[in-house]
C-alpha positions in Angstrom: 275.3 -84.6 252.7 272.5 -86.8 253.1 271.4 -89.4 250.2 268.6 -88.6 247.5 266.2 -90.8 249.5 266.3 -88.9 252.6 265.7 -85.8 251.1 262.4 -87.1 249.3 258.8 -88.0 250.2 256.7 -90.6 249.3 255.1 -87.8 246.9 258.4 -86.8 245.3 258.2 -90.6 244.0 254.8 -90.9 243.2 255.1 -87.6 240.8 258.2 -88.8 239.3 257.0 -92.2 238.4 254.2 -89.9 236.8 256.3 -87.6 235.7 258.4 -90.7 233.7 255.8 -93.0 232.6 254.1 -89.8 230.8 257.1 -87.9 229.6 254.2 -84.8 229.9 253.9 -82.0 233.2 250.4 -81.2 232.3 249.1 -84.4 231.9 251.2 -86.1 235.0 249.4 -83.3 237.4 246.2 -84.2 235.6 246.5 -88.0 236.8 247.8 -86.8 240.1 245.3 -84.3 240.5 248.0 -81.6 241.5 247.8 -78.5 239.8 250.6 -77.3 237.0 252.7 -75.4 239.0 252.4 -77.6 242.1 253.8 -80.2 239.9 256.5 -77.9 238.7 258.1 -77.0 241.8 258.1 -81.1 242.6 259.4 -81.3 239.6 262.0 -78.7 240.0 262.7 -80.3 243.8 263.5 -83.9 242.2 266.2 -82.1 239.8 267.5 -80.3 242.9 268.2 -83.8 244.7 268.7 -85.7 241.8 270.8 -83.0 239.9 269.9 -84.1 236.9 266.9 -82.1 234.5 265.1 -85.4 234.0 262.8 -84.1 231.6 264.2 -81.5 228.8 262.6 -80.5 225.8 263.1 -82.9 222.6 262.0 -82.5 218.4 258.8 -84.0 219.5 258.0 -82.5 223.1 260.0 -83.5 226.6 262.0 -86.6 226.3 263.6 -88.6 229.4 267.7 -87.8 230.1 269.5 -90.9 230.4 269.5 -91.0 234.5 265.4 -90.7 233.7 265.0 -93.4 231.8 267.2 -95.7 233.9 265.2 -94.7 237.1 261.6 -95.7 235.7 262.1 -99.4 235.9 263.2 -99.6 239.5 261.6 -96.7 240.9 258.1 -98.4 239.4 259.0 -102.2 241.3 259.7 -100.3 244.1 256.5 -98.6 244.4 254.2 -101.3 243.3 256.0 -103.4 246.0 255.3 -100.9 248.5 251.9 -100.2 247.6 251.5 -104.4 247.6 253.3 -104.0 251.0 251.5 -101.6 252.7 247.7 -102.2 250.9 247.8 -105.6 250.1 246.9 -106.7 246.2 244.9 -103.9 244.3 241.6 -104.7 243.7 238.9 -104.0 241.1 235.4 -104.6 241.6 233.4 -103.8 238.2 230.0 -103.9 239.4 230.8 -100.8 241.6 233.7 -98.9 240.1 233.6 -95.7 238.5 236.2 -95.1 236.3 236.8 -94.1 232.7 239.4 -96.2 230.0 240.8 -94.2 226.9 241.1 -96.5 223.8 243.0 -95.7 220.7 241.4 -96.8 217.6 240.6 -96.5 214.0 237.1 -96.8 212.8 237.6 -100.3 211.7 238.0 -101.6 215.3 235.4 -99.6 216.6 233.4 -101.0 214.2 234.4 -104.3 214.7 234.7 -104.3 218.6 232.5 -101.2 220.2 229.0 -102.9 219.8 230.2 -105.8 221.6 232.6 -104.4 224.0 229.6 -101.5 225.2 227.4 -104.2 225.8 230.0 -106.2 228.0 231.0 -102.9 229.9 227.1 -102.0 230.5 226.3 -105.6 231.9 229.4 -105.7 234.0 230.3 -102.5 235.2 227.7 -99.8 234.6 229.9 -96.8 236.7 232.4 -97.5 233.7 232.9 -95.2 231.1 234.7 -95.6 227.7 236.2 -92.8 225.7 237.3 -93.9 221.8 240.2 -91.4 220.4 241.4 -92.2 217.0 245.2 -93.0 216.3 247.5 -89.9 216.3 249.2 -89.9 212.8 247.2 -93.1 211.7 249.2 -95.2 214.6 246.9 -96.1 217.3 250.0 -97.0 219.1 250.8 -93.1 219.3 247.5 -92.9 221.3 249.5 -94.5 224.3 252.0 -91.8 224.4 250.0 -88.6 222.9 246.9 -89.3 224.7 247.4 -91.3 227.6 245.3 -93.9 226.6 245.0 -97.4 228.7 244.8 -99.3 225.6 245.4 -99.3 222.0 244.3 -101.7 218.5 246.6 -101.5 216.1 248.2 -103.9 213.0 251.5 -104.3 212.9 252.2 -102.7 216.6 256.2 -101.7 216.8 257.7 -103.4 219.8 259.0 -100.3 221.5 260.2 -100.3 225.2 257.5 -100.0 227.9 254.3 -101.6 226.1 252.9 -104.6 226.1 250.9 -106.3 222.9 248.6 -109.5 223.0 247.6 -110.8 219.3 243.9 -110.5 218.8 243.0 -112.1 215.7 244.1 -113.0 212.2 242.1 -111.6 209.1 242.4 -111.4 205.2 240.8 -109.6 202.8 237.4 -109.9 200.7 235.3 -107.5 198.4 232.0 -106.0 198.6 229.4 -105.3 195.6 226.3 -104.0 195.6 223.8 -106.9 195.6 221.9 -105.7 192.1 225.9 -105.1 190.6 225.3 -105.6 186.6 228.4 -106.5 186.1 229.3 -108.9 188.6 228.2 -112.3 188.6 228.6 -115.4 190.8 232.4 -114.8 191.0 234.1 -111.8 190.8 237.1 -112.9 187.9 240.1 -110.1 188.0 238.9 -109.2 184.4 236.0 -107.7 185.9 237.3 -106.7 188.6 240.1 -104.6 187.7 237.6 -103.1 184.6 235.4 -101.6 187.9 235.8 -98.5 189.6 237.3 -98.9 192.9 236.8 -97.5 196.5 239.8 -97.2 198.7 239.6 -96.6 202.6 242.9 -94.9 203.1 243.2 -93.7 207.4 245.9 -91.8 206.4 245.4 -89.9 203.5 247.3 -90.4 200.0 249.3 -93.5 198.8 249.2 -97.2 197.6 246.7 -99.3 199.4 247.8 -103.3 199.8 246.0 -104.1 196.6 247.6 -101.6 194.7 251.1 -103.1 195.9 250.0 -106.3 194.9 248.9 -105.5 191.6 252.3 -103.5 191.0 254.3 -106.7 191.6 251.9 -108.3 188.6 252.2 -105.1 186.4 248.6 -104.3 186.8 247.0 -101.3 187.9 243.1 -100.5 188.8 241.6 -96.9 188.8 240.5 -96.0 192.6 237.4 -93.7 192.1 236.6 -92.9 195.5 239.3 -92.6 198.7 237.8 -92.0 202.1 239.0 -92.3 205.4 236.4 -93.9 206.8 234.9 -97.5 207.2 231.8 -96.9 207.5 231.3 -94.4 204.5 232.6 -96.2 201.6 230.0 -99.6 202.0 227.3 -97.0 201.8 228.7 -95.6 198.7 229.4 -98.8 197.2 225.9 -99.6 198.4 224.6 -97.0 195.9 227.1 -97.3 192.6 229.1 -99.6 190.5 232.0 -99.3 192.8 233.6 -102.3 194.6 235.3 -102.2 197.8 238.0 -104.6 199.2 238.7 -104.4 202.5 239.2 -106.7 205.6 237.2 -109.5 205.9 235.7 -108.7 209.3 234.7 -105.5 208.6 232.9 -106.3 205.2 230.9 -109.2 207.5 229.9 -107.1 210.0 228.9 -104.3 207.2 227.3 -106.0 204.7 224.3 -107.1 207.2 223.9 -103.1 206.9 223.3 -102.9 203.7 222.1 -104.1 200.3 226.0 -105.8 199.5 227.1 -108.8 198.7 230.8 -110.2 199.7 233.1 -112.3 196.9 236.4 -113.1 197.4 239.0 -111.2 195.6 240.1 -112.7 192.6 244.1 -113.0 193.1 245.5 -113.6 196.5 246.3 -110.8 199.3 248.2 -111.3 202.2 247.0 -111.7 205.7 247.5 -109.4 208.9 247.5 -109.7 212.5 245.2 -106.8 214.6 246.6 -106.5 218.1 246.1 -105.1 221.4 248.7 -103.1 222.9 249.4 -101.4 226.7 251.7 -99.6 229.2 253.2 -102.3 230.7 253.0 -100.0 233.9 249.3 -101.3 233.7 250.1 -105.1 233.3 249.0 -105.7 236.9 246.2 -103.2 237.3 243.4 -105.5 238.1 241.1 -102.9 236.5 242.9 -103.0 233.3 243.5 -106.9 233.4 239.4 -106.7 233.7 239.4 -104.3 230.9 241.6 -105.8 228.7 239.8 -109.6 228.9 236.2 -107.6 227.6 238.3 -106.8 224.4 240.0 -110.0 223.8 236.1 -111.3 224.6 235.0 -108.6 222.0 237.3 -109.4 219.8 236.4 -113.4 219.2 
């Protein structure tokens, strides 16, 4: 009987590198631009030849079998080498390209990152489109998997197998006021400030935020008035009432220019995070996405 190789085309390979780096039929035919069913029967060819199922249906949607997972590594080198081979290196001119990139992100990072990163894309690549899809399950990591995306920002990014993270920058936490607050005076002592209502921006719904873990370990509590999910609506509520806000120290910069607040620093120490970039590391050596990815890290100092 003849070997695996001899039995596939160059197609066979490019569909299941597809087929293993998304895990997804539908969405592996969408980057291939083959139809569903055209993709199947490849699909169904490669488990022929291979006899193995490759793909099979998991808890959360397909998973990889064992033989799957161990072909993606090689089977990616050998392609990119081939493509190298054949093509020369890929490359990426911006000032022509049309192309779009899918980022995972909360609101804070758009916040933070989209006015700058916009600009840099119109300037540098006008053909360029971005689209912004916000973290599956609160983990823009999950963005990666669940929605394809080129890139994701996320804190605290888990090192999984087949991405690739880059630390962006370190921030800590500070509190915004209204700028007329009655009760607040040049410093914000924790007397006053646990005595003040509180807005919370919780992404994911219910549950202690940082500063309610930190004031557990003292045996203090403060009463959160308001909890929203988003960034940008709790300054403008705080804007407007006697709450006060803590929240990164970033995002209550770039937010307070906005509107009538003032920013103090909190009263008892919080702890610092790292925000992070995170990709496929199928996409390390794409020279679009290196491109791509220096506008953020640009965006992001």
């Amino acid at each position: 009987m003849s070997s695996p190789l001899a039995q596939l085309g160059l197609h066979h390979l490019r569909a299941l590198d597809v087929l293993l780096s998304t895990g997804h039929v539908t969405r592996a035919a969408e980057r291939l631009g083959l139809s569903q069913s055209a993709l199947s029967h490849t699909l169904a060819e490669l488990r022929r030849v291979l006899d193995d199922p490759l793909l099979v249906r998991g808890p959360g949607g397909m998973v990889l079998t064992p033989r799957a997972a161990a072909l993606g590594p090689p089977l990616r080198r050998a392609l990119a080498d081939l493509e190298r081979a054949l093509g020369g290196e890929a490359r990426f001119d911006p000032g022509t390209a049309r192309r779009r990139f899918v980022l995972s992100m909360g609101d804070s990072f758009a916040v933070l990152l989209l006015p700058t990163l916009v600009r840099l894309v119109g300037e540098q690549a006008p053909g360029v489109d971005l689209l912004v899809r916000p973290p599956p399950e609160g983990r823009a990591t999950l963005g990666i998997e669940h929605h394809d995306a080129d890139l994701a920002l996320d804190v605290r990014p888990p090192d999984l197998p087949g991405l690739r993270t880059r630390a962006l920058f370190e921030d800590g936490f500070s509190c915004l006021v209204r700028a007329d607050h009655p009760a607040v005076g040049e410093i914000l002592d924790l007397a006053t400030w646990l005595s003040l209502p509180h807005a919370l921006v919780s992404p994911v719904g219910e549950g202690p935020g940082i500063v309610d873990q930190v004031l557990a370990a003292r045996g203090l509590e403060r009463r959160v008035a308001l909890r929203v999910p988003f960034f940008m609506a709790a300054p403008l509520a705080v804007a407007s009432s006697d709450l006060v806000l803590t929240l990164p120290t970033r995002i209550a910069h770039r937010l307070a220019s906005q509107a009538p607040l003032r920013i103090l620093p909190p009263p008892l120490p919080l702890p610092t995070y790292t925000s992070s970039l995170v990709w496929p590391a199928r996409l390390h050596e794409d020279p679009a996405h290196r491109w791509l990815r220096g506008l953020v890290v640009q965006a992001a100092g």
